[in-house]
N, C-alpha and C positions, 0 to 999 in steps of 0.2 A: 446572591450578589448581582447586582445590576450595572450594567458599562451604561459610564455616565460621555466620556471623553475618550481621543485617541491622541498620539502625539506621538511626533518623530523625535526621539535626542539622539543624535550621533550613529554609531552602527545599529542600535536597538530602538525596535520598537517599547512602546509605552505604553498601557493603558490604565486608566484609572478606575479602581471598582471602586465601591461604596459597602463599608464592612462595618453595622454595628456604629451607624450615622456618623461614618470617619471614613474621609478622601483617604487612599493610598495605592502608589504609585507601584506597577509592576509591570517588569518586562517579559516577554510573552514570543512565546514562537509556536508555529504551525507543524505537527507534525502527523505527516500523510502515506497514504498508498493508494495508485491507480494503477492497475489494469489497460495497458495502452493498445488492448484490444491488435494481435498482428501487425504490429511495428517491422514490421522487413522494410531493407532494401531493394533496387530493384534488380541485383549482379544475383546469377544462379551458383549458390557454391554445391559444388559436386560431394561436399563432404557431406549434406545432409538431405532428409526433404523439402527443401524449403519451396520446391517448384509447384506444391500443397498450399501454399500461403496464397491469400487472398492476391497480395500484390503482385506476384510473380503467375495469378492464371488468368491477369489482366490480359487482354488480345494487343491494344496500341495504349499509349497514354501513360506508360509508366512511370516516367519523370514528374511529368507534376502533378501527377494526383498523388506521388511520393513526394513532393514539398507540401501538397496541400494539408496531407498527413498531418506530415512534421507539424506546418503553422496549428492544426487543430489543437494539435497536442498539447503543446506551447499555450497556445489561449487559455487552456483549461489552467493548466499546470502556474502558472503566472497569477491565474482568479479564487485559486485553492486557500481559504482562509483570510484574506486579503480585507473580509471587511469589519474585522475586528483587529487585526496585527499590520495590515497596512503595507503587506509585503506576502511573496509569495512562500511556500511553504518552505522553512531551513532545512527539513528532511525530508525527503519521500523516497518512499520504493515503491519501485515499480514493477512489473510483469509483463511476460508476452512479446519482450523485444529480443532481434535475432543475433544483435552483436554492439559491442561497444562503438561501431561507425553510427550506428542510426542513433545512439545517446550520443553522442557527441553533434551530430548534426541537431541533434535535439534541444540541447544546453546551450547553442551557437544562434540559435534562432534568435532575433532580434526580439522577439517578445520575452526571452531568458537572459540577452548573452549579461549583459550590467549584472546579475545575479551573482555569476561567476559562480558556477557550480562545479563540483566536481563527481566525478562517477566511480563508483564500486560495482566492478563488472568481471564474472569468470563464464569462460564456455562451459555450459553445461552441457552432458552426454546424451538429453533431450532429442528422441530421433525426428522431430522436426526442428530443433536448435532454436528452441525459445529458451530464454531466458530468463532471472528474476538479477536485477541491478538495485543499487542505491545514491541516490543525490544527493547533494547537502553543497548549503553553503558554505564557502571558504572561510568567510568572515566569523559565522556562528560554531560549524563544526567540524573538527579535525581525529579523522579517522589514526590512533593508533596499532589496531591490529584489524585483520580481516581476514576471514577464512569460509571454503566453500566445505559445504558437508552431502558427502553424496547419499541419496535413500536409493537402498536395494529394495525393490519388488520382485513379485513374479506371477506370470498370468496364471491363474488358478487353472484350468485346461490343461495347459501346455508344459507349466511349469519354468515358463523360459523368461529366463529376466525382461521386466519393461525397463527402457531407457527413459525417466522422467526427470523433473527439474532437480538440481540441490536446490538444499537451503541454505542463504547468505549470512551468515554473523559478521557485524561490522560493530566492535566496540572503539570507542572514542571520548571524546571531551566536548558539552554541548557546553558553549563558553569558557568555565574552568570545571563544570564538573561531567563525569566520568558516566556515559550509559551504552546500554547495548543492545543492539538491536537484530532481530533474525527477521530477515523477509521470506516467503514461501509465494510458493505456487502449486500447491497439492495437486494430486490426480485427478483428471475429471472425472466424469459420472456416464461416460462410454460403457454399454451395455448395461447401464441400468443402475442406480441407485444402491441397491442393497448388493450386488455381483460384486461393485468395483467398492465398496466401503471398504474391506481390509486393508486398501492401499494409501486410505486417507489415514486410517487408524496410525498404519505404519509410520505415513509421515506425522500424525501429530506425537507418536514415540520417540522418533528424532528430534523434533521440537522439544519435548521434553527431558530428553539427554541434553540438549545445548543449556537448556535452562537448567536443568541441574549440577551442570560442572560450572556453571557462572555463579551460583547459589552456593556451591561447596566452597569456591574460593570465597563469596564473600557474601551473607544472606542477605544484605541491603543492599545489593544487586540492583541499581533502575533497570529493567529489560521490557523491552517493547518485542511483543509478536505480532507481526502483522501481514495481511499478504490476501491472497485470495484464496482460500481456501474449500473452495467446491462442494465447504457444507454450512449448513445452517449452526446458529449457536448454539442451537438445543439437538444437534446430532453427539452423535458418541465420541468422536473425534473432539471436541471440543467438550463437551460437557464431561465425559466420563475420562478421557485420556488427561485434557489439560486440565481438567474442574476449575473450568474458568469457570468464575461467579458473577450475578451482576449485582451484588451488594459491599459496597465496600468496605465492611466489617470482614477481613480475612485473616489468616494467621499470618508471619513473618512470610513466608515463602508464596503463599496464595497469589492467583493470581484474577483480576478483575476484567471483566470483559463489558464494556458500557454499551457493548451493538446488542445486548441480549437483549435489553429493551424496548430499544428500535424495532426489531423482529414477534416482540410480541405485540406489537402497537400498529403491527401490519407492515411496517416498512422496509424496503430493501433495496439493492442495490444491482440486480439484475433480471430481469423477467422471461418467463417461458410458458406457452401456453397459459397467457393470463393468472400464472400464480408468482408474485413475486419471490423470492431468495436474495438472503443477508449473508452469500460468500466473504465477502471485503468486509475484512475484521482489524481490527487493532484491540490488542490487550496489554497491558501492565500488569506489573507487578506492585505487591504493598508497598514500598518506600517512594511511590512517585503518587499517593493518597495522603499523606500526612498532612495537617493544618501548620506545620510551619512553614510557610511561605519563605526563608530565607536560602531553601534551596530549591529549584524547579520542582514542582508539582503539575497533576492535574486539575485541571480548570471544567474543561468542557470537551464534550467528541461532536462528531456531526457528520454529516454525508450529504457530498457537495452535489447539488441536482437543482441548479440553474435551469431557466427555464430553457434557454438556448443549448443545451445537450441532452431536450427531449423529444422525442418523436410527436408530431405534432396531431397528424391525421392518418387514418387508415388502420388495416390490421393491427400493425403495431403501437396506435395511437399511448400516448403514456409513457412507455418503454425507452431505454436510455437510447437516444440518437447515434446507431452503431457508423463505423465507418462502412463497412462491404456490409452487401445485401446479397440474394439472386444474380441481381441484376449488376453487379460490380460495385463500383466506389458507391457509398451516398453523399459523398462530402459532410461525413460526419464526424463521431468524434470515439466513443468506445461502447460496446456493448455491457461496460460498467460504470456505475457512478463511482467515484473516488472516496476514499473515507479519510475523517481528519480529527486529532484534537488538538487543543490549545494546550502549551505549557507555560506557568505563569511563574513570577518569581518577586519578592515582595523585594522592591528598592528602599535602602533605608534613607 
């Protein structure tokens, strides 16, 4: 399918593809996750680490290099999908922010406020109090239930529970119809790769307990997983726990993961020691693959990597344009690129 045109009518966006040498008309929305790379503010709460955070082990300058944040953010978040749907992303989750103040300052931003978003946000037990939230337009999607789910670890050593992120489920109404969504922020890969994998396993286990009580209530379940997940598509966490697939031939239940090809095609969304990683994932489930168009479907994914949120020169030339360095602010933007797809819907 080829995008011929775009067009505003009313709260929906339009676009027109071309199916089988016949125009037809579908409404279309963006739906994302970014990584807002240590979103703190700059007030020390005694409740957590946060005096750890890039922004808070700033020496002077805390205030505006804490708006400049915010506007970065905003600029990304505003440009996410925008040149196909003409409008900034109806969904996204996010990660890595420390409290529902800085998403609110966040959505407030004059590059968002007209958006009129609203936030899904719980404190997680995170002992430096990051979190994972979700946005969404008022106009497109209204959250009727939401719930945090906590993952127990524990340090293999010690034996002593880690305090890590929950994961968010936020089921709602994307227009009039009914999907659900889990955002994560998995454990990172502290002390090494293969040490710290039981903990991602463990969270893609929870992932799969949420999606299996949505699946029991109802097997055409739309569920979206997405989040950053500190492993690659083809680690075990994803391939062996979720059996996320990247062909869209699955059973009822199956679920599709379209970054898996991205990652074999070389590309990804974070870099380290010049090897890239495809963390920032989105997956679906089989009933958002179907060819009838008269209810939301997938369309297409993508990973937003504008040229202006790449590091331009030096060591890190290539690499996503992080906010803090060494050396403090860079006035940039996250040390992740965002990921997104389009969902279309056939207008009769």
């Amino acid at each position: 399918m080829n995008c011929l045109k775009i067009a505003f009518i009313g709260l929906f966006f339009m676009v027109f593809l071309n199916t089988n040498a016949q125009d037809k008309k579908f409404k279309i929305h963006t739906v994302a996750f970014y990584n807002l790379e240590n979103l703190f503010d700059t007030i020390n709460d005694t409740s957590k680490l946060d005096e750890y955070s890039p922004m808070m082990e700033l020496k002077t300058d805390k205030g505006p290099v804490y708006k400049k944040k915010i506007r970065n953010m905003a600029r990304v978040i505003a440009d996410i999908g925008k040149d196909v749907s003409e409008n900034s992303p109806s969904i996204i989750g996010v990660c890595e922010v420390e409290n529902k103040a800085v998403l609110e300052d966040l959505v407030n931003d004059s590059l968002l406020v007209d958006k009129d978003y609203g936030i899904v946000h719980y404190n997680s037990t995170d002992v430096r109090g990051i979190d994972v939230a979700l946005l969404y337009q008022k106009k497109a999607f209204t959250p009727i239930s939401t719930s945090s789910h906590e993952l127990k670890i524990y340090n293999a050593d010690t034996n002593k529970r880690v305090y890590t992120r929950e994961q968010l489920l936020v089921s709602g109404k994307l227009e009039d119809e009914t999907i659900h969504l889990i955002v994560n922020h998995w454990p990172s890969r502290r002390g090494g790769e293969a040490k710290s994998r039981p903990k991602r396993v463990a969270a893609a286990k929870l992932s799969n307990h949420l999606l299996d009580s949505l699946q029991m209530i109802d097997p055409y379940a739309k569920v979206f997983i997405m989040g950053d997940l500190n492993d690659n598509p083809n680690n075990a966490s994803v391939k062996k726990i979720l059996k996320a697939k990247p062909s869209k031939k699955l059973g009822l239940k199956g679920i599709y993961n379209p970054y898996i090809n991205f990652y074999k095609n070389g590309i990804g969304t974070t870099a380290y020691r010049d090897a890239w990683s495809l963390f920032d994932q989105i997956m679906i489930t089989k009933p958002l693959l179907e060819k009838d168009y008269s209810s939301f479907q997938f369309y297409k994914a993508g990973i937003y990597n504008k040229n202006y949120i790449i590091t331009k020169n030096g060591a890190y030339k290539g690499y996503p344009l992080r906010s803090f360095g060494y050396h403090g602010f860079n006035n940039g933007f996250s040390d992740h690129f965002p990921v997104y797809i389009y969902l279309i819907k056939e207008v009769p």
